[in-house]
C-alpha positions, 0 to 999 in steps of 0.5 A: 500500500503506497503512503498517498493510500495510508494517509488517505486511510488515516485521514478518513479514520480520523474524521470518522473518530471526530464523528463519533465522538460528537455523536456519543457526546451529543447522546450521553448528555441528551439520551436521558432527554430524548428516552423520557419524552419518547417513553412519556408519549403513549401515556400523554398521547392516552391522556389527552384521548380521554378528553377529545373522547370523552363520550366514547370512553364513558359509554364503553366503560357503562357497557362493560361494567354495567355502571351508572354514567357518573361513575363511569365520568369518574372512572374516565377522569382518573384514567385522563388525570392520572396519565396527565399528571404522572407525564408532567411530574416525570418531565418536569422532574419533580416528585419523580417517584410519585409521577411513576407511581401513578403511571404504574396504577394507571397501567394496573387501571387500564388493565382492570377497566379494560380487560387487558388481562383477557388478551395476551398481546394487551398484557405483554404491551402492559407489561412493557409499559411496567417494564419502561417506568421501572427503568425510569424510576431507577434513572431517577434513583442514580441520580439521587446524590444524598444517601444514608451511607450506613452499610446494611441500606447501602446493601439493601438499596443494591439488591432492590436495584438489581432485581429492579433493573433485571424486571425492566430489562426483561419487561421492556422489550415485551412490547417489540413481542406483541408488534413484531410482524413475521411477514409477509415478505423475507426483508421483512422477517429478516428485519423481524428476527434480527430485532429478536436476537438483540431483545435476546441479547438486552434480556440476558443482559449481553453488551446491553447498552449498544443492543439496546440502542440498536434495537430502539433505532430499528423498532423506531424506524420500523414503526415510522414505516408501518404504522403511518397513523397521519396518512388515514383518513380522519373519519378511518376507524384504523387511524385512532387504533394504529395511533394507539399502536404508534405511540406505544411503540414510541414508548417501548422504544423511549424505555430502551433507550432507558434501558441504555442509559440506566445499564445492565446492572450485577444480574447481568452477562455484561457484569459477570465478564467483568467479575472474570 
């Protein structure tokens, strides 16, 4: 190789290092950012629902639970409340561990009310959704500089966060399970399978940060492509239910994201090669 081609190799090299190396600053300092308005979207998204369907929401829940009209009211403005308020706290990154906890009841909520556990896709999406605020709620705990430095909660406070990052990592990747297509075509099913090996390898807990964040591109760029909600028709009774499908994706793809963020943790591949 003649010393025109090395310099021209070295100089493309370096470039690319510049590259990168703005990328990964851009994305360490906003991830954070970007994975919890992505993560918040479907639980916004439901909230604001509640409100220009207000009428539809009622009568479902009088029709399904055999109640009065104002109970059913209240039922609704809990479900739109609860949503609403949970997103604000989080975003606003004020009482972060309230907002979670009402997002976590209002999941157990819509599962209840709407019979979610009758459907194994609904519980799967459900699941993930516990998964994504789990992560969140360690996010918020990493992040917490006064800690009581005695021994035993130091220990216990470990444990809790290691089961708790071994639940999200597991959970989140559930919602990928319940929108996976299989077909109809090849491109299609590779894309699909490829998407299942790095969901195997973020549960397990192998190179999960760069899995994870891979997988949260491809699940995004799909999901922009096949559930295109703004080109149907305003009167398609598809578009309200693939808007739906959209911003719980979002949200998955927000909670992997997440999962980039807040790392494997002890229960972990990634942890046990560093222990070796």
């Amino acid at each position: 190789m003649s010393s025109d081609s090395v310099k021209f190799t070295d100089r493309v090299r370096n470039v690319a290092e510049s590259v990168w190396d703005v990328v990964f600053r851009f994305f360490k300092r906003n991830l954070p950012v970007i994975a919890r308005l992505l993560l918040m979207m479907t639980f916004f998204d439901d909230g604001l629902r509640m409100i220009y369907n207000w009428t539809n929401q009622t009568r479902y829940f009088q029709h399904s639970w055999k109640i009065s009209a104002s109970t059913a009211g209240i039922a609704v403005t809990l479900n739109m409340v609860g949503q609403l308020v949970g997103c604000l706290l989080v975003l606003a990154r004020r009482k972060v561990e309230w907002g979670c906890g009402i997002l976590l009841t209002n999941v157990v909520f819509q599962a209840i009310m709407y019979e979610y556990f009758k459907y194994t896709k609904y519980i799967l999406r459900s699941l993930s959704l516990t998964g994504c605020v789990l992560l969140l709620l360690l996010d918020h705990w990493s992040e917490r500089k006064s800690m009581d430095p005695g021994l035993l909660k130091v220990k216990k406070e470990d444990r809790t966060r290691m089961l708790l990052q071994l639940a999200g990592r597991c959970l989140v990747g559930f919602m990928y399970v319940s929108l996976a297509q299989l077909g109809p075509s090849y491109p299609v099913l590779f894309i699909t399978m490829v998407g299942y090996v790095l969901l195997g390898c973020v549960m397990v807990g192998y190179r999960t940060r760069q899995c994870a964040i891979i997988m949260a591109l491809q699940f995004f760029l799909v999901t922009l492509v096949t559930r295109t909600w703004w080109l149907l028709p305003w009167d398609s009774s598809d578009r309200d239910f693939v808007k739906y499908e959209f911003f719980q994706a979002m949200s998955a793809v927000g909670g992997l994201l997440q999962e980039a963020v807040v790392g494997p943790g002890r229960a972990s591949l990634d942890e046990r090669k560093k222990d070796e």
